[in-house]
C-alpha positions as CSV (number, residue, x, y, z in Angstrom):
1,X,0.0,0.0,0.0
2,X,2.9,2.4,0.3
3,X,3.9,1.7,-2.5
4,X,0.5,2.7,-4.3
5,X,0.1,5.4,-1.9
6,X,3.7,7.2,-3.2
7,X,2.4,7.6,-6.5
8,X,-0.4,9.8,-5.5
9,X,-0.2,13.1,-5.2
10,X,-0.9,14.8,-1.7
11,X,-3.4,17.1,-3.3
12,X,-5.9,13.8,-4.2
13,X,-6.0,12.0,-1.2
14,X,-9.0,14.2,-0.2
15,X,-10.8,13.2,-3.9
16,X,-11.3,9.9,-3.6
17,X,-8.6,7.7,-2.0
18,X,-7.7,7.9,2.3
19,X,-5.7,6.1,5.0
20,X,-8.0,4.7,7.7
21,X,-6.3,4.4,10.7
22,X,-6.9,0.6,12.6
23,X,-9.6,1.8,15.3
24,X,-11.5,2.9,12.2
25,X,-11.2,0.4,9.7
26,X,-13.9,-1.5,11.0
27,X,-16.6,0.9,10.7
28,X,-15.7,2.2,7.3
29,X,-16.5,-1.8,6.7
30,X,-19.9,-1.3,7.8
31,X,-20.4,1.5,6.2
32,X,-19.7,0.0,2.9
33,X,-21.4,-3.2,3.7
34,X,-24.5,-1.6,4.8
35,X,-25.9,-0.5,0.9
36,X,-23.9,-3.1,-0.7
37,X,-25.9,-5.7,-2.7
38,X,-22.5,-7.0,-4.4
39,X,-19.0,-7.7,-3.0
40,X,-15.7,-9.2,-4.8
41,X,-13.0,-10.2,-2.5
42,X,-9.6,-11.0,-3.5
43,X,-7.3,-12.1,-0.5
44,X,-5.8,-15.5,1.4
45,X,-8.5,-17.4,3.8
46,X,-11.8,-15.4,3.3
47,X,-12.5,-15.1,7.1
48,X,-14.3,-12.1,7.5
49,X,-15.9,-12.2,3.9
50,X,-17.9,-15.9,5.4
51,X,-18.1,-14.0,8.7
52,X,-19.4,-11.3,8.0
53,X,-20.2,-10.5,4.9
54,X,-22.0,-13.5,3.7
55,X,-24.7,-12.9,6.9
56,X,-25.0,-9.3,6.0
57,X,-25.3,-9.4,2.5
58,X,-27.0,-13.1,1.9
59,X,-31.0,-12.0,1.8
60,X,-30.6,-9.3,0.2
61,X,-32.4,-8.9,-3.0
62,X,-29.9,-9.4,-5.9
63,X,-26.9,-10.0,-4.4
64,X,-23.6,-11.3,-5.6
65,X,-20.4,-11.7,-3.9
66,X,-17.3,-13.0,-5.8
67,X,-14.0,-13.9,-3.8
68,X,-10.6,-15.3,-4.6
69,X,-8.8,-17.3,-2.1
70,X,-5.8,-19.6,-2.4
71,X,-5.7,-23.4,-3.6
72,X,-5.9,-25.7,-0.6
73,X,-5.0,-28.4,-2.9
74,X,-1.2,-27.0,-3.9
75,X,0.5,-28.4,-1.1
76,X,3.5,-26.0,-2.2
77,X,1.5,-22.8,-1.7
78,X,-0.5,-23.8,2.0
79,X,3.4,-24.5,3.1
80,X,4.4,-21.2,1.9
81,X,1.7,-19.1,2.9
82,X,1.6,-21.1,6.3
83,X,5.6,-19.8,6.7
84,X,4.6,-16.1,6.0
85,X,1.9,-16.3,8.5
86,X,4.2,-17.3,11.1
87,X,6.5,-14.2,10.5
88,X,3.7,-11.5,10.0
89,X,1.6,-9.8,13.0
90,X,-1.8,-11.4,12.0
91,X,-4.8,-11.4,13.9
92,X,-3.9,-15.4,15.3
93,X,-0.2,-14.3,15.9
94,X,0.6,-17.1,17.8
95,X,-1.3,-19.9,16.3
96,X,1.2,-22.5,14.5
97,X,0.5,-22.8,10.6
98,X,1.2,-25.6,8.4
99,X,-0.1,-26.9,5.2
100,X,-2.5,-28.8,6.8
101,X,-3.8,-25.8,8.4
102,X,-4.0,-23.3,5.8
103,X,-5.5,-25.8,3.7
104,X,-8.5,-26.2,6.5
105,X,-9.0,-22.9,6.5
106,X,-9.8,-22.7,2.4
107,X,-12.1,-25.7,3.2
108,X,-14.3,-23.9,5.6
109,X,-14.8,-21.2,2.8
110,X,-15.9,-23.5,0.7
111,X,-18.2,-25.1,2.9
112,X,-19.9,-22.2,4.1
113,X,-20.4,-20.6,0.8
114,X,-21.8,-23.9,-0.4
115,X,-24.3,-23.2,2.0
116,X,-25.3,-20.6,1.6
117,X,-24.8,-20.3,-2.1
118,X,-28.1,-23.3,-1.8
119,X,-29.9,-22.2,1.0
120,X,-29.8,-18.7,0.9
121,X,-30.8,-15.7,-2.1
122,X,-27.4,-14.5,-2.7
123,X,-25.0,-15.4,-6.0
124,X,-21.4,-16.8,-5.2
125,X,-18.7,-17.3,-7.3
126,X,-15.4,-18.4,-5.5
127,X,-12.6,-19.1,-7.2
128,X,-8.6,-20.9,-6.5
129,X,-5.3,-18.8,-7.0
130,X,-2.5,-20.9,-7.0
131,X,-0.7,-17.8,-5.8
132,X,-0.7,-15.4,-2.7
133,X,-0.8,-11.9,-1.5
134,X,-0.3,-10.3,1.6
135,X,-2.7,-7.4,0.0
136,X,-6.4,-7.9,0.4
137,X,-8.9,-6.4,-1.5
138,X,-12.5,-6.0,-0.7
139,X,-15.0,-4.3,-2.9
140,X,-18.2,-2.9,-4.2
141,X,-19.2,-0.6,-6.3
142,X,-18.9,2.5,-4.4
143,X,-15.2,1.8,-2.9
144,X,-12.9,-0.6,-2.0
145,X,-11.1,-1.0,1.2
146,X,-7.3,-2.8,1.0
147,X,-5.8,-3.9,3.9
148,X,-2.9,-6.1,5.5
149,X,-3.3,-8.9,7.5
150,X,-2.3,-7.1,10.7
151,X,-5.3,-5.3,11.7
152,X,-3.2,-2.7,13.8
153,X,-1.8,-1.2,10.8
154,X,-3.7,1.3,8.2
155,X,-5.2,0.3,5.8
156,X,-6.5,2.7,2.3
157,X,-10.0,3.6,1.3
158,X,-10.4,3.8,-2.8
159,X,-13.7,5.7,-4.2
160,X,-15.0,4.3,-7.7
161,X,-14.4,7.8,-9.2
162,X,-10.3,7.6,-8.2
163,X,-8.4,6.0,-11.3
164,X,-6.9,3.2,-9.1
165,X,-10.2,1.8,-8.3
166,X,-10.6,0.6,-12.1
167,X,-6.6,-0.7,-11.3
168,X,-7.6,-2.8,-8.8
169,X,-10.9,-4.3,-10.3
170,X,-8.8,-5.0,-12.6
171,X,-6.6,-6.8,-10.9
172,X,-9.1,-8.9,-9.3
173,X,-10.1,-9.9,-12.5
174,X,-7.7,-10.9,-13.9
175,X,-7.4,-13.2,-10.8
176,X,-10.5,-14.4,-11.1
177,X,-10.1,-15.3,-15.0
178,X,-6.5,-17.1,-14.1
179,X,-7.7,-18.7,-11.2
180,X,-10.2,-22.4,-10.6
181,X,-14.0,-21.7,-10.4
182,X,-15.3,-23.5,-7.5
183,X,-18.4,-26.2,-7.9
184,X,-20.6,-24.7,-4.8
185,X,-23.4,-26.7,-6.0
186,X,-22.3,-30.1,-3.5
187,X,-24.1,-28.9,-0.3
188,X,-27.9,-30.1,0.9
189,X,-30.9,-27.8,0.2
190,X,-33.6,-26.9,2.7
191,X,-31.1,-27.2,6.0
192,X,-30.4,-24.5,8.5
193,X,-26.5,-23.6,8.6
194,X,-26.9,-25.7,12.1
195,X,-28.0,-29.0,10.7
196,X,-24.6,-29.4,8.5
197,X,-23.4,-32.9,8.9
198,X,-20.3,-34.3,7.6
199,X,-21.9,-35.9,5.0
200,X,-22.9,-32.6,3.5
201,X,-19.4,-31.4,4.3
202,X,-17.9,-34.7,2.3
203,X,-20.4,-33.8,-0.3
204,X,-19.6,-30.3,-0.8
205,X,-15.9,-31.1,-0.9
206,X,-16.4,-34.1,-3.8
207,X,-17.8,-31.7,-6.2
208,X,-15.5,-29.1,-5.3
209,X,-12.5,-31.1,-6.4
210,X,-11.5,-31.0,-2.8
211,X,-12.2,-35.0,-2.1
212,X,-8.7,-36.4,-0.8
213,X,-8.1,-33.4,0.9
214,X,-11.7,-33.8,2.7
215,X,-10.3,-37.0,3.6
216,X,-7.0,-36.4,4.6
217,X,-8.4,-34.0,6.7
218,X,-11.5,-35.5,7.7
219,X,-15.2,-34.2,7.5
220,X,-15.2,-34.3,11.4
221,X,-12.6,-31.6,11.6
222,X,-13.8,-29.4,8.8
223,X,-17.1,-29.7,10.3
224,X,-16.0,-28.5,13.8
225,X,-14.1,-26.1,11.9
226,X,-17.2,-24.3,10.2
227,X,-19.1,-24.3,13.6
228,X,-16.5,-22.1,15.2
229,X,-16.1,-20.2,12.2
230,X,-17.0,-16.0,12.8
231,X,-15.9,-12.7,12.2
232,X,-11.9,-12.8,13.3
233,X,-12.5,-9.0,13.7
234,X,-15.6,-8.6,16.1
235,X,-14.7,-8.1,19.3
């Protein structure tokens, strides 16, 4: 973000892009989630997009949310995105990563948008990157917000009418188009988020290409998994 933010000149800050400060990053969030009927994410685990925007955004009329998180099945990229965790001042500093790990996290995703992808109104289309960024992106289509991992640090507030928003969709795009379009379609109709069982977990997992490492991980722990799944940024 420094990088971006050094090409702008001082004199447009005020016309469309800003540096939130960390206690305010949160409510710039609401604020952009509370007229929002569509939502593209580009980051790492998708946390706070099944957290919390999923439940905000699922019944509302219309609405589509597009996110791009890393391939839990490249063993080669969990392993090095579980060693830059480790190094980085993340919300779970603390909390040992390994490929295993990572990899659970992707498979919660997955899960939980199955779910709601079949049970609830909204649209999803989640796709794989075999690469990673320690960049996220989240977006609609009044502003984007792009922050680190480390919620203590700044993060930069992008209007639609400055020219690096266009940059940045961009960019997710072009993510999206390179990336593996997940089959969400797996999960049961007709059951509350509650009434998951591993079977429906298993299920979802087959027809997202995600059967071995369903089994190598087991349904039981993914299941757990998405049961203490929430907003890693409420407090």
């Amino acid at each position: 973000m420094w990088v971006v933010s050094s090409f702008i000149p001082r004199q447009k800050t005020a016309e469309g892009m800003v540096e939130l400060e960390a206690g305010k990053i949160t409510k710039e969030f609401d604020k952009l989630l509370s007229t929002a009927t569509r939502w593209r994410y580009k980051g790492n685990f998708g946390r706070y997009m099944r957290g919390k925007v999923l439940p905000t955004l699922a019944d509302r009329q219309n609405c589509h949310i597009s996110a791009c998180v890393i391939d839990p099945n490249n063993k080669a990229l969990c392993e090095k995105h579980a060693s830059y965790r480790s190094q980085i001042n993340s919300i779970d500093k603390g909390k040992q990563y390994d490929a295993d790990t990572v990899a659970l996290q992707i498979l919660v995703t997955v899960v939980i948008c199955s779910w709601y992808s079949n049970n609830r109104r909204v649209n999803i289309d989640l796709y794989l990157s075999a690469s990673f960024d320690p960049v996220r992106i989240d977006s609609n289509d009044e502003a984007m917000i792009i922050t680190v991992e480390d919620r203590r640090q700044p993060a930069l507030k992008i209007n639609r009418d400055h020219f690096i928003y266009e940059h940045f969709e961009t960019s997710m795009e072009f993510a999206r188009d390179q990336g593996t379009k997940v089959n969400l379609d797996g999960m049961r109709r007709g059951i509350e988020f509650a009434q998951i069982e591993e079977s429906d977990v298993s299920d979802a997992l087959d027809r997202a290409g995600m059967t071995e490492l369903c089994k190598k991980i087991t349904p039981a722990v993914v299941l757990q998994a998405c049961r203490e799944s929430k907003n890693p940024y409420e407090n």
